[in-house]
N, C-alpha and C positions, 0 to 999 in steps of 0.2 A: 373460564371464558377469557378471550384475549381478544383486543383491539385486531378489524381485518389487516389494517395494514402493519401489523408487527407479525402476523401470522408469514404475510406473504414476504417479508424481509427477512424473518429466520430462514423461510424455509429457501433462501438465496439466490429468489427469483429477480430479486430488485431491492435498494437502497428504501427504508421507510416513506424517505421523501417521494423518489417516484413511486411509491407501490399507491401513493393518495392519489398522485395523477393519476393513474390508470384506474383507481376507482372511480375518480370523478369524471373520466373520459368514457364511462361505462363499459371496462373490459373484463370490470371483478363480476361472476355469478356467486353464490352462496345458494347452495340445492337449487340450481336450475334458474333462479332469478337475478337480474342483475340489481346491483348496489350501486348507489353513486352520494353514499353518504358515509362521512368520514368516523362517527359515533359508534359503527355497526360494531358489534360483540359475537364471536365464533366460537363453538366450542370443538374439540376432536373428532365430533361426531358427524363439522356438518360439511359438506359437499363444495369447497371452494375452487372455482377455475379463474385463470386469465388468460384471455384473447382464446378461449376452447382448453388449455392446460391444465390437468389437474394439480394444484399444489399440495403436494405431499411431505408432511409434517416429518422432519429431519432430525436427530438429535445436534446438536449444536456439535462438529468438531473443530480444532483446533490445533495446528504445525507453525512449525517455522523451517525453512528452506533454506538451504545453501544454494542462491542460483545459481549456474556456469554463467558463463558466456556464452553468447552465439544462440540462447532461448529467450522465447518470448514470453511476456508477461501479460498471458492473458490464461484463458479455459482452452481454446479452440483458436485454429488459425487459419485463415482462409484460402494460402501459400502453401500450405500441409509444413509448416517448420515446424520443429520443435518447442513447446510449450512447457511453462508451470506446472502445469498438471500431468505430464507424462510421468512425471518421477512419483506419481502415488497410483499406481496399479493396482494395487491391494485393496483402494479407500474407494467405497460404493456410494457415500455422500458426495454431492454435485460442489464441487469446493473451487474455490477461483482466488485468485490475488487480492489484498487489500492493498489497493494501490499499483505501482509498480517501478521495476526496475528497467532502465532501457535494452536494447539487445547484446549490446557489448559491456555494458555491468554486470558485474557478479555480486553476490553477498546475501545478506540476510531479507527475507522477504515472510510476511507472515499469510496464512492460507488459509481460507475456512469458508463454512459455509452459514454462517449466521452473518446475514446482511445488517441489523443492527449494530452489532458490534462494528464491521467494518467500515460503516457511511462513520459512526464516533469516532474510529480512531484517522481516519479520512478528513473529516470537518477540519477547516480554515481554523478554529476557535479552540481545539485538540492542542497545539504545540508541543507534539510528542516529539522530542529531538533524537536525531537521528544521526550517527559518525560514518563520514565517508575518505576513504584515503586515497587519495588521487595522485599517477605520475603526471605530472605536465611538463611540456616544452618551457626549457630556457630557465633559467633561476629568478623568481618574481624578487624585488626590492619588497623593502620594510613597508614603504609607502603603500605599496599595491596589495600587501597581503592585510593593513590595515582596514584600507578601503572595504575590503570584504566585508572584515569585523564590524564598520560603522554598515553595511549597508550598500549596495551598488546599485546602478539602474540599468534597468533590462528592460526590452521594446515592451512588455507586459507590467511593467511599476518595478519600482525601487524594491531590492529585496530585507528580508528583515535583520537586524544584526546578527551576526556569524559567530562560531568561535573558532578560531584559527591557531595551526600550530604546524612550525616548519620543521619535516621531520629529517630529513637527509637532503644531503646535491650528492651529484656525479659531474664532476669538472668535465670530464673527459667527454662524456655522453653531452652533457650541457641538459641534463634535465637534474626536476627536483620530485619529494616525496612530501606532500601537505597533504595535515589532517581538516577537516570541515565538517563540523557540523550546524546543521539547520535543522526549523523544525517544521519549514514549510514544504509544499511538494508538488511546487509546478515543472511544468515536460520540460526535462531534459537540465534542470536546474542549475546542478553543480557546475554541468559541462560549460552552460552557457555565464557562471561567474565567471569562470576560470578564461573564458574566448574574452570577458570584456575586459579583463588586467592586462592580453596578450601572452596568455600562458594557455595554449589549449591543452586537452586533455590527453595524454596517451593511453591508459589506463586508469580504470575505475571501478574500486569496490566499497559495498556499505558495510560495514564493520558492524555498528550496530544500531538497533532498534529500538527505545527508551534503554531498559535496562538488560535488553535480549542481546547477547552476544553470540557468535560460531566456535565456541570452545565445545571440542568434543565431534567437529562434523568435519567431512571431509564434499569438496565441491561433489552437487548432487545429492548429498545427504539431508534426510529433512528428520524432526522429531515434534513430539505431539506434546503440545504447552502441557505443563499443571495449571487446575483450576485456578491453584493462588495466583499463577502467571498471568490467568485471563484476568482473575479480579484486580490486580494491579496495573494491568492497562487500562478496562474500565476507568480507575480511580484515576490514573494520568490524565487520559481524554477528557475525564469532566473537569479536573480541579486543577491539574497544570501539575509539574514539578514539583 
């Protein structure tokens, strides 16, 4: 027997948290009735819908992606572009991004369809860090690339400290190659550090995801975690670094 709303977050209809509001909004049934109490216990057998949906119990799986460029980071796109989920053809589980990458970042993204998992490694309180390597306009000063590290302020709050590392210039081109990681994940993050030093972005990839790296995958390629892989993100999301 499983709690309804961990039923309907495996099964990757909705984050734990909203799968409660929609119970309490009365759109869970369980055999034909509806629920709107958070306590409710379900077993395999019994007949759960939301908003009319049958939810249908999934075994948990689990990828990591090489995105391109130029896709979206979503399931389904309303423009018919090109998606996350196009590059798994094969996979009959209903799987969607935890998180995401913007349309012109590349790099590592993880996929699955267990909603528990991904609202944890999601959560503010997570600090799963994450390396992204960015070309920017113009060569930032020592000053500007420390600013990162302590911290910068964006129309959204001050971000949280950084780890910064200057990897190359091109005199000639007049750009640079910095490494950044963070272990928060508001829209469009990096870009908009890099716009508040006055170095915007020309390119940008995420290298990697706690301890997940793209060795071994070429863009487009994705592979399916080992268990130890999910259990030690589990163990990041709860308990930090």
């Amino acid at each position: 027997m499983e709690r309804l709303q961990k039923v309907i977050a495996h099964a990757g209809l909705a984050s734990r948290r909203k799968a409660e509001e929609l119970i309490l909004e009365g759109k869970v049934t369980v055999n034909g009735k509806v629920v709107r109490e958070l306590g409710v216990k379900v077993s395999g057998n019994d007949r759960v819908e939301v908003a009319g949906v049958p939810v249908e119990k999934e075994e948990p799986v689990y990828f990591i992606l090489y995105k391109p460029r130029g896709v979206i980071s979503a399931a389904i796109d309303d423009k018919g572009r090109k998606t996350v989920t196009d590059f798994f053809p094969m996979i009959k589980e209903r799987i969607y991004p935890v998180g995401r990458l913007d349309y012109d970042t590349s790099g590592i993204l993880i996929m699955t369809n267990d909603g528990e998992f991904a609202n944890l490694l999601m959560h503010p309180s997570s600090e799963v860090e994450k390396t992204y390597v960015a070309k920017v306009k113009g060569i930032p000063l020592r000053e500007n690339l420390k600013a990162l590290e302590k911290g910068i302020k964006l129309e959204d709050g001050k971000t949280a400290p950084a780890k910064v590392k200057f990897v190359s210039l091109d005199k000639k081109k007049q750009t640079s190659i910095i490494e950044l990681t963070i272990h928060e994940g508001r829209n469009r993050q990096v870009r908009r550090m890099f716009e508040a030093i006055g170095h915007p972005v020309l390119k940008l990839k995420r290298e990697t995801y706690a301890f997940l790296d793209l060795k071994g995958l070429k863009t487009g390629d994705a592979r399916e975690l080992s268990p130890h892989e999910v259990k030690q993100l589990r163990s990041l999301a709860k308990f930090g670094k």
